[in-house]
N, C-alpha and C positions, 0 to 999 in steps of 0.2 A: 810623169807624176799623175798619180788620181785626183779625184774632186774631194771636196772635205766638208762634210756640213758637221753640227753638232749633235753629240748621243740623244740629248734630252732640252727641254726649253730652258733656258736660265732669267729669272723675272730679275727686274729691276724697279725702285720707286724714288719718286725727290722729283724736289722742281727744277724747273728750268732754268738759264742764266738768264735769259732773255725775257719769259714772258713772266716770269716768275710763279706759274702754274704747274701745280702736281701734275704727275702724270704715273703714271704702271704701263709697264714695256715689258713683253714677255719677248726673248730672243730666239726662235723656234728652227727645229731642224724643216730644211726643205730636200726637194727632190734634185737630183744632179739636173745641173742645165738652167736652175733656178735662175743664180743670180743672188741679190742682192736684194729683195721689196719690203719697205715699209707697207704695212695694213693700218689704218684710222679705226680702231676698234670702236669707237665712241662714234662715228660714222655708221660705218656698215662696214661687210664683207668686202662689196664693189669697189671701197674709196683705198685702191691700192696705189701707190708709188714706185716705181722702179727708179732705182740708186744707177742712175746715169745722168750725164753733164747735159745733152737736154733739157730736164727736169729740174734746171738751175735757175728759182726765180729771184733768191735774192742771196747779196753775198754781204747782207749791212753786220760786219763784226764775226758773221756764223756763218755756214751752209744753210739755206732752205732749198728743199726740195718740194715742188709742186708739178701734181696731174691733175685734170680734168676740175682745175677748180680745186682741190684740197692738199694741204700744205701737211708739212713736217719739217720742223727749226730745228740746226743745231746737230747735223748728223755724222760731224766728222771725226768726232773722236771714237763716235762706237766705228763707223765704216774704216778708222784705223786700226783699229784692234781688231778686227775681224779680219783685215788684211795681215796683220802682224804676227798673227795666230795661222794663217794659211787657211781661213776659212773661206768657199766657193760659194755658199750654197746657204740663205739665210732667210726665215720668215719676220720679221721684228711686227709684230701684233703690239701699238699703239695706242693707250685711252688716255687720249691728249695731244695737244698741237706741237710739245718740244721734247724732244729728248733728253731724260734727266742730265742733269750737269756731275752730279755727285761731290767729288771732291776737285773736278775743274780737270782732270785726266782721264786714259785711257786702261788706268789701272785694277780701277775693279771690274770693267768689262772683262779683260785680260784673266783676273784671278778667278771669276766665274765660270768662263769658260774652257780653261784648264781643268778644273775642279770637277766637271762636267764631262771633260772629253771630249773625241772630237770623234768620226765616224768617217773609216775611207768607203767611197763611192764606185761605184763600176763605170765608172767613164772619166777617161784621161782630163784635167786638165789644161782651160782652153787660154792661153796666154794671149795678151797683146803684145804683137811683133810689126812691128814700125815697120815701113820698107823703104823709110828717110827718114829727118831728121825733122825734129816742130821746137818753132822757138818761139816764143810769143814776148813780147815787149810792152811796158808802159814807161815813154817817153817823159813824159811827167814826175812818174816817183824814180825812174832809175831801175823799175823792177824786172827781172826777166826768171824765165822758168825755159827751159833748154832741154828736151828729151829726145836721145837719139838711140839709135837699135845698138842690141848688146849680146851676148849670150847669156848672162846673168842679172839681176838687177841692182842697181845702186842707186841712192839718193845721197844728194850730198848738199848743205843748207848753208848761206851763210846770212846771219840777220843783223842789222846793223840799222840801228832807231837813230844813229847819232846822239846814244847817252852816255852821260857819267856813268852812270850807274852797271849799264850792262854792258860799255863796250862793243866791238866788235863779236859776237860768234857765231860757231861753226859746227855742226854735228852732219853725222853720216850714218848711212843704214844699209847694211850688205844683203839685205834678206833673209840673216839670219835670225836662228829661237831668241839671239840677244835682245831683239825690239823688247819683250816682257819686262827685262830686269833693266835696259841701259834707256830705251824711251818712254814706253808705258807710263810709267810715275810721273811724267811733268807734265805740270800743271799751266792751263793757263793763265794771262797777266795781262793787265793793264795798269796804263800810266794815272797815277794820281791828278795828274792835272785833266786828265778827260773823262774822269767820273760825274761830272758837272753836266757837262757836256751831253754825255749818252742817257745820264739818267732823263735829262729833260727831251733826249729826242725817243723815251718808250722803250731804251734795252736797260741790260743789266740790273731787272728788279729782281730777279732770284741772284744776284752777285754778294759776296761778302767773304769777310780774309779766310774761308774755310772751304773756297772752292775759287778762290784768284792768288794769284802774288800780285799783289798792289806793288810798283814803283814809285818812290817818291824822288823825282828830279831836280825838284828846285825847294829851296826852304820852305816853310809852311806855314802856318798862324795856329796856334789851339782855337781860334774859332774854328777853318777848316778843318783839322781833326774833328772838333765837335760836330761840325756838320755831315764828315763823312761817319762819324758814330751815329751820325740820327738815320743818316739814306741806310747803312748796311745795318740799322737795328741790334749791333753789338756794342756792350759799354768797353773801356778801357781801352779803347785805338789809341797806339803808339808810333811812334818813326823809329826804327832804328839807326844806328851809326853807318850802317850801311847800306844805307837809302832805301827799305821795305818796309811796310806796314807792318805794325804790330810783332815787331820780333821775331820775322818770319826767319826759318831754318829751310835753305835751299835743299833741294835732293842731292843736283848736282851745280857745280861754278857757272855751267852754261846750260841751264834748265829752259831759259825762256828761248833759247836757239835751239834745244833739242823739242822745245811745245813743236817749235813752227814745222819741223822735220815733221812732226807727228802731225799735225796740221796737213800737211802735206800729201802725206804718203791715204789719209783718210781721205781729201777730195780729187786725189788722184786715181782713187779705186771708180769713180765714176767715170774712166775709160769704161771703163765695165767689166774689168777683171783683171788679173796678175801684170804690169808690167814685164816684159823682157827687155829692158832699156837703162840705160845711165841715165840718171835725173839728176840736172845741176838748175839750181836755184840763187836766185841773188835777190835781199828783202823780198820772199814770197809774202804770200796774201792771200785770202780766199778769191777773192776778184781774178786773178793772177793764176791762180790755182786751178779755178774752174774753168777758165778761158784757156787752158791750156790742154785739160782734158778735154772742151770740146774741139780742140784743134783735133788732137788724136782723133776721135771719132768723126771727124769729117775728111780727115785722109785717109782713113780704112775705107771709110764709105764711098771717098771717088776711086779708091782702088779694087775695090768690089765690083764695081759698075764700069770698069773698062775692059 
């Protein structure tokens, strides 16, 4: 198969979840071979990023990606849709430190870049291809991320908070056009009881029920209501009968297991390019996630060097 970048730039604008700071993101076609790099427009030309698990300086809630010093939050829902879309080859030109959040998915990157096209390339298609098996573990949460060599790629997620609310689930992705219509749209969530929490540790000031599904676990008070009306700056927060903020209408029954798929398949593209492997997951993570792509990249790298 070719390389694939896009016809034309597709801009983006909105704030972040995290820092709660605008930003304009233009998504630019690059040259085959490219890869994957964030530009800090708002910087300079110099202050580039390459979208590999090296460049993983933090994993609190999001992806950050950091080089020589300059950061970029928050980049895994675009680096999913751009994977989901079968795109090689990407400039993302930056004026700002995070990644818009939009409506908390992968879906309008997705509809953009359709809309847009896509441009085949004169050079094949550089896959990652395992020559064994990388399994990475965290003892502690139970979590593990398992990727082993395949001829086609498959992700397969199961995510399990131990709630009422969400149960057990499970989503999977074969590599095909379906990521646009069957993952793209979900959005991400958090638990109402750890909105407290993150706002006072400095995330989620661009968050609100118009780019999260808020879970509510445990009963509530109309004070906390009020108080999460005053942090999200929206009046009329409600709970619904089934346990969501604000009367929220799911895309799909298991949306917050298909997030983390999505989740998934975007900090896995920090191998640094197409998977050829089955990927099986159990409560992935970003932590989880990243450490798993740099396992990948450090067993290509001693198999390079023998």
């Amino acid at each position: 198969m070719q390389q694939y970048t896009l016809n034309k730039a597709c801009v983006f604008e909105g704030k972040g979840l995290h820092t709660g700071c605008l930003s304009r993101m233009s998504v630019c076609p690059a040259p085959a071979d490219t890869g994957i790099r964030f530009v800090r427009k708002d910087i300079g030309e110099h202050a580039v990023i390459q979208a590999v698990a090296e460049q993983v300086s933090s994993t609190a809630r999001s992806t950050t990606l950091a080089q020589n010093g300059v950061e970029v939050h928050t980049v895994e829902h675009l680096l999913s849709a751009l994977t989901g879309l079968g795109i090689d080859n990407a400039l993302i030109e930056i004026e700002g430190q995070e990644v818009p959040i939009l409506d908390g998915s992968a879906r309008p990157y997705v509809e953009a870049f359709a809309a847009c096209g896509l441009q085949a390339q004169e050079a094949p298609r550089r896959y990652v291809t395992l020559p064994s098996p990388v399994e990475v573990r965290d003892e502690k949460t139970g979590s593990w991320v398992r990727i082993e060599p395949a001829k086609v790629s498959r992700y397969e997620v199961t995510a399990d908070f131990g709630s009422r609310v969400l149960g057990v689930q499970n989503a999977h992705w074969d590599g095909s056009p379906a990521y646009a219509e069957q993952i793209a749209p979900c959005r991400t969530f958090v638990f109402f009881h750890e909105l407290e929490f993150l706002a006072a540790n400095g995330l989620i000031k661009g968050g609100d029920v118009d780019n999260a599904i808020v879970i509510v676990e445990h009963p509530v008070t109309q004070e906390q209501v009020d108080r999460m009306t005053e942090l999200f700056g929206q009046p009329h927060l409600s709970v619904s009968d089934n346990g969501y903020l604000s009367n929220l209408t799911l895309h799909f029954p298991n949306e917050c297991g298909r997030h983390k798929l999505l989740d998934l398949i975007g900090d896995l593209r920090l191998t640094g390019g197409f998977l050829n492997a089955r990927v099986t997951a159990f409560k992935p993570g970003h932590t989880i996630n990243t450490q798993a792509a740099r396992a990948v990249r450090a067993l290509l790298s001693q198999t390079e060097s023998v």
